[in-house]
N, C-alpha and C positions, 0 to 999 in steps of 0.2 A: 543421559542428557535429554534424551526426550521426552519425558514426563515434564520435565522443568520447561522447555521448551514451550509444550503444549499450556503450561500451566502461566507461562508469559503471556501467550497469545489469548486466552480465554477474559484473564485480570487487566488486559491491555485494552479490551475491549468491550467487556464488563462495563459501562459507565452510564449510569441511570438517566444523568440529563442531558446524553446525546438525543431522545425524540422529543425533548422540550427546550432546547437551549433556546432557541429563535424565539418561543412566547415566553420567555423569560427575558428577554432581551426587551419583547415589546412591552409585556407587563412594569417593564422599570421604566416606562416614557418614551423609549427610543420609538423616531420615526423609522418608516421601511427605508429610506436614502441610508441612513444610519447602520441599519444592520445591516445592510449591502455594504458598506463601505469597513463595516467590520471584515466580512468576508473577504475583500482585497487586502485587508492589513493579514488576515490571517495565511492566503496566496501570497502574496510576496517577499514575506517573512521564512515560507516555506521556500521559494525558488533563490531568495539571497544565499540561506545557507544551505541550501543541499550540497553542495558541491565541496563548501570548508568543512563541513562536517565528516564530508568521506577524507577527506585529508588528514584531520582530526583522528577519525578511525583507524588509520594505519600509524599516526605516528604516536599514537596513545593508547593506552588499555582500552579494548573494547568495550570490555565488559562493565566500567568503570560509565562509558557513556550510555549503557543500555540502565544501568542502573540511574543515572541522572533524567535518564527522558521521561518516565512515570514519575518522578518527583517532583520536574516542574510543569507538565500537566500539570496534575493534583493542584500544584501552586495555584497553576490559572485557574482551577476549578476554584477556589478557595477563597478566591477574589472575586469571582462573581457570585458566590455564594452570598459574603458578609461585607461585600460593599458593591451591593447591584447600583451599577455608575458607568456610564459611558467612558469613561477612561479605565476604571476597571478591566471593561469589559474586553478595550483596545488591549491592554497587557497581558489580560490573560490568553488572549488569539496569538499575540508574539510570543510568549513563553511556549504556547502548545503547535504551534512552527518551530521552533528551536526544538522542540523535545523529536516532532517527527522527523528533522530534519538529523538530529543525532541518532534516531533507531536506522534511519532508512539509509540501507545499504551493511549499517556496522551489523546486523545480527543477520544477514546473508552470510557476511562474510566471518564473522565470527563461527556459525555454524559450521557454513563447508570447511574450514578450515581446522576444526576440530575433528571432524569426521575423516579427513584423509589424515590426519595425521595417525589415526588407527586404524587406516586401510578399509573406511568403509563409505566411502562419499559417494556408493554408486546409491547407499540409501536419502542423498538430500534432497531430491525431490520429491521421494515420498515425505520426508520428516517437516517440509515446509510446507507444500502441498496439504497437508494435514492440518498445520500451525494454522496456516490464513485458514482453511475450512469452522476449525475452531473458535475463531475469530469471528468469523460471520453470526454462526450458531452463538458465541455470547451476545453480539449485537440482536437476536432476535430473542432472549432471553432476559437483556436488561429492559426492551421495548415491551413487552409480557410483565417485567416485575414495575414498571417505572407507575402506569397506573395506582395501581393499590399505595405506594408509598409516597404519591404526590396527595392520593386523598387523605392520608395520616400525618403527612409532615411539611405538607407542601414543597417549598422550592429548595429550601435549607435542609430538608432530609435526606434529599435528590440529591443534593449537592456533599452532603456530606458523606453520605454511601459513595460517589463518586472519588470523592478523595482519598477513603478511605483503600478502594479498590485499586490506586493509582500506587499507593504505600505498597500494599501487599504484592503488588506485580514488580515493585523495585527489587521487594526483598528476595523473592523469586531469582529477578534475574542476577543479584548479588551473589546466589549458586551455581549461575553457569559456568564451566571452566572455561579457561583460557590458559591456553599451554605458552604463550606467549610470557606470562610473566612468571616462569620456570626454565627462563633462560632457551628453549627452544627454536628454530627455526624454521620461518617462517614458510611453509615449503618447500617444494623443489627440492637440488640439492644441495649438503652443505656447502657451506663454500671455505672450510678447510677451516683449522687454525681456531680462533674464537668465534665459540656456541651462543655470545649473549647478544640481546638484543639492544636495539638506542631506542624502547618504548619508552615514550617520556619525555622526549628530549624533543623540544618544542624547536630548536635549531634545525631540526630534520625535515621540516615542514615542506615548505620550499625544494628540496630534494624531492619528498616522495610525489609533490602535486608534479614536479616534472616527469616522474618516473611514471605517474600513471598517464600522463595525457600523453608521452613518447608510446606509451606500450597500446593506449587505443588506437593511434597514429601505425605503429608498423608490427605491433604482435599479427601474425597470420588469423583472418575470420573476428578478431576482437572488436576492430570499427564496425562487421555486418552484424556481429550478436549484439553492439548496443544500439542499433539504430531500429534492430528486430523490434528488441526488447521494452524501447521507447514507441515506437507507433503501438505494439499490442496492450502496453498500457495504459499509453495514452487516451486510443479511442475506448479505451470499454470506460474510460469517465461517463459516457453518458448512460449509465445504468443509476446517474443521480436525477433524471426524466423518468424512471420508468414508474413512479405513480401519476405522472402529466400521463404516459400511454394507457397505463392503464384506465383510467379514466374516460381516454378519448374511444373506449371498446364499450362507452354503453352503460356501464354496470355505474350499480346506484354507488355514493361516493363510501357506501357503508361497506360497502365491499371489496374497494380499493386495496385495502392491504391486505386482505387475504390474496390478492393474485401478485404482490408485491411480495408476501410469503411464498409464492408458488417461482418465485422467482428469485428469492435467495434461496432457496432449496436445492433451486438447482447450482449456483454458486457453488455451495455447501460439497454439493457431489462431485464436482467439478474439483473442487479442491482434495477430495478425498480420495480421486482418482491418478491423483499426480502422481507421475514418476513410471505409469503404465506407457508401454508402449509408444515412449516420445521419437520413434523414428517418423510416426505419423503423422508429423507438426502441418506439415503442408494439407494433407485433405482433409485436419483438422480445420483448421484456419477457414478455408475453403467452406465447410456444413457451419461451422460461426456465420459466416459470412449471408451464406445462404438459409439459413434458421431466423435468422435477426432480421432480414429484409422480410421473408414470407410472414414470419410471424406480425410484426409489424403492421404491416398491406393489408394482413387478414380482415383487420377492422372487431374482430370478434374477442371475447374472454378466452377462447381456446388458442388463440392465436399464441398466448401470453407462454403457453405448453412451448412453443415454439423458441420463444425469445428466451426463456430461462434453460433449455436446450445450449440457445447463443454463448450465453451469459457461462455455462457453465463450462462449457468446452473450452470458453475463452479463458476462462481461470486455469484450466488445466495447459494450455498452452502457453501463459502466463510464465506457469514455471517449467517448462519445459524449454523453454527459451530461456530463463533465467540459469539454469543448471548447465543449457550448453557453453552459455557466456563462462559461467561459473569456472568450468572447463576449461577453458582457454587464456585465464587470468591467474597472473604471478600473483602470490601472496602480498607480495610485499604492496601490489598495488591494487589489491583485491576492491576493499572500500570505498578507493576513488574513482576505483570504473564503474560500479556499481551506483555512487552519486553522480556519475557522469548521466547514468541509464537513466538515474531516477526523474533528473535535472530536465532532459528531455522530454520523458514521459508527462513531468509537471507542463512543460509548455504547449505536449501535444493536445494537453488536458484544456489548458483556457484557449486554444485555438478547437476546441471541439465544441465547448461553454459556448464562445464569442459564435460561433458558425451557428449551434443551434440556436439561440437569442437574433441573431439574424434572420437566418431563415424562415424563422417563426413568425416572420410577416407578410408570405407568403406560400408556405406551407402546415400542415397539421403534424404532431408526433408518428405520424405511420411514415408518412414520407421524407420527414428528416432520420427517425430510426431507421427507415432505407436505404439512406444516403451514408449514411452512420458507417454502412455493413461495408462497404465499397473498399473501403480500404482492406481491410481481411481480406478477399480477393484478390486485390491487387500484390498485398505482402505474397500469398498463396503462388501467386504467377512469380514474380522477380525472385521467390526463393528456389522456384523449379529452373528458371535458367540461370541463378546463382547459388548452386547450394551451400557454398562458403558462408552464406547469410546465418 
């Protein structure tokens, strides 16, 4: 499974006109109000369904929806390919919400769930730790190939390699297994009698959103590992500033993304590190906390060593928090606690958005990147005199 796995995450991520969509957007007439307001249809679309979709995830084939979320991407790509249109534009942000909003959670929980069922899920935080590392590394490789292919084909070549890679990542995950629809159980242990499952059965719905939001309610550590799990990915949203910091260190604007390279590298490592030594989440959190503010402060291009430090440790605690949840969650309600996390994480995301856009008229990116760090800290402290967290 992990070859396939890795091979999801790379094609998932693979998408040429992620460094150009925005001047595609302007180049088709759209004002800057315009593409801001695409950006909230594509937020909000995202935060409606997160939640249905983890519901979705347990009462449905997973793999069924992991297979659906790169084909309607690709849709949305495909509509602003060959009808660049301000409504286009709008549908294809809602389909490509819909799609993140069916991956996010179902292939956590599709994974761990396949791994314990053959007694090896102490390997899932290495196996996704890895997955998102991959993920980053295709995103710095489409940004490498999108050049050369915008000068040969322009927007339509872009777009069409995009869809192209959105196909090929479906079919991928149309190989993942799922032991779920071989009649198995769904964790834990049996519960006697009949081995099949009600996947499918859209009447269950209702049932399992109870059964998840009972189990973050009174499962033991479950409410502290999603509220973890939501602040730590909440705040690392603002790694969508770090070419504003980089910038505000001085260096010519030509140079900007080479420290913005120096800074998904460390992501990269950060992710390839998962699954080491996650007893250490706490004075990890803690050197995030403290790497992102100093780095920040510094003012300097060296500084930047510092914050992709941040950045990376924080991806590595990312999943490490993710796996302990992981840990402490019934199967059967696996996807909805995990949409619960995600649901979270998205709202601690536009309250981090709205906070920097704020504060930003009154301070510079060093000092909102420092302000940024404060919570790692804080998480750092309230999980030492709560370790249940």
């Amino acid at each position: 499974m992990a070859r396939r796995l890795y091979a999801c995450a790379f094609f998932e991520d693979f998408v040429l006109l992620y460094p150009v969509y925005a001047l595609l957007f302007a180049d088709a007439g759209l004002s800057t109000a315009q593409i801001s307001s695409l950006f909230v249809i594509w937020s909000l679309t995202g935060l409606a369904l997160e939640v249905p979709s983890g519901v979705w995830a347990d009462a449905f084939s997973r793999r069924l929806l992991l297979v659906a979320s790169p084909l309607l991407t690709g849709a949305g790509f495909a509509l602003w390919t060959w009808l660049p249109s301000y409504p286009a534009f709008a549908a294809g942000f809602v389909l490509w919400g819909l799609a993140t909003a069916l991956r996010s959670g179902t292939l956590q929980a599709l994974v761990y769930e396949e791994l314990q069922r053959i007694g090896t899920a102490s390997c899932y935080a290495r196996l996704i730790g890895r997955a998102q590392a991959i993920g980053v590394t295709a995103i710095m490789v489409a940004n490498a190939a999108a050049a050369p292919v915008m000068g040969v084909g322009g927007y339509r070549a872009l777009g069409s390699a995009s869809v192209a890679t959105c196909v090929v990542c479906a079919a991928i995950a149309w190989t993942l297994p799922e032991s779920r629809e071989r009649g198995r159980e769904r964790g834990g242990e049996p519960d006697g009698g009949d081995d099949t499952e009600d996947v499918g059965d859209g009447s269950s719905m209702a049932a399992v959103w109870r059964d998840g939001w009972a189990h973050v309610r009174t499962a033991p550590g479950v409410r502290g590992g999603v509220v973890l799990l939501m602040v730590v990915m909440g705040c690392s949203a603002v790694d969508e500033y770090v070419p504003v910091l980089a910038r505000s260190t001085g260096v010519a604007v030509a140079a900007v993304p080479l420290l913005v390279l120096v800074v998904s590298a460390g992501e990269t490592a950060g992710g390839w590190l998962a699954g080491r030594d996650t007893a250490w989440l706490n004075p990890a959190l803690a050197v995030a906390g403290v790497c992102l503010a100093v780095g920040a402060l510094w003012g300097r291009p060296a500084g930047m060593v510092l914050v992709a430090v941040a950045f990376g440790v924080t991806q590595w605690a990312i999943v490490a928090a993710e796996t302990r949840l992981q840990e402490r969650i019934a199967d059967r309600s696996r996807a909805t606690v995990m949409s619960l996390a995600g649901l979270g994480s998205e709202v601690m995301a536009v309250l981090a958005y709205a906070g920097y856009g704020l504060g930003s008229a009154w301070a510079g990116p060093g000092v909102l990147f420092a302000v940024a760090a404060l919570p790692y800290l804080v998480v750092a402290v309230v999980r030492r005199v709560h370790p249940e967290m």
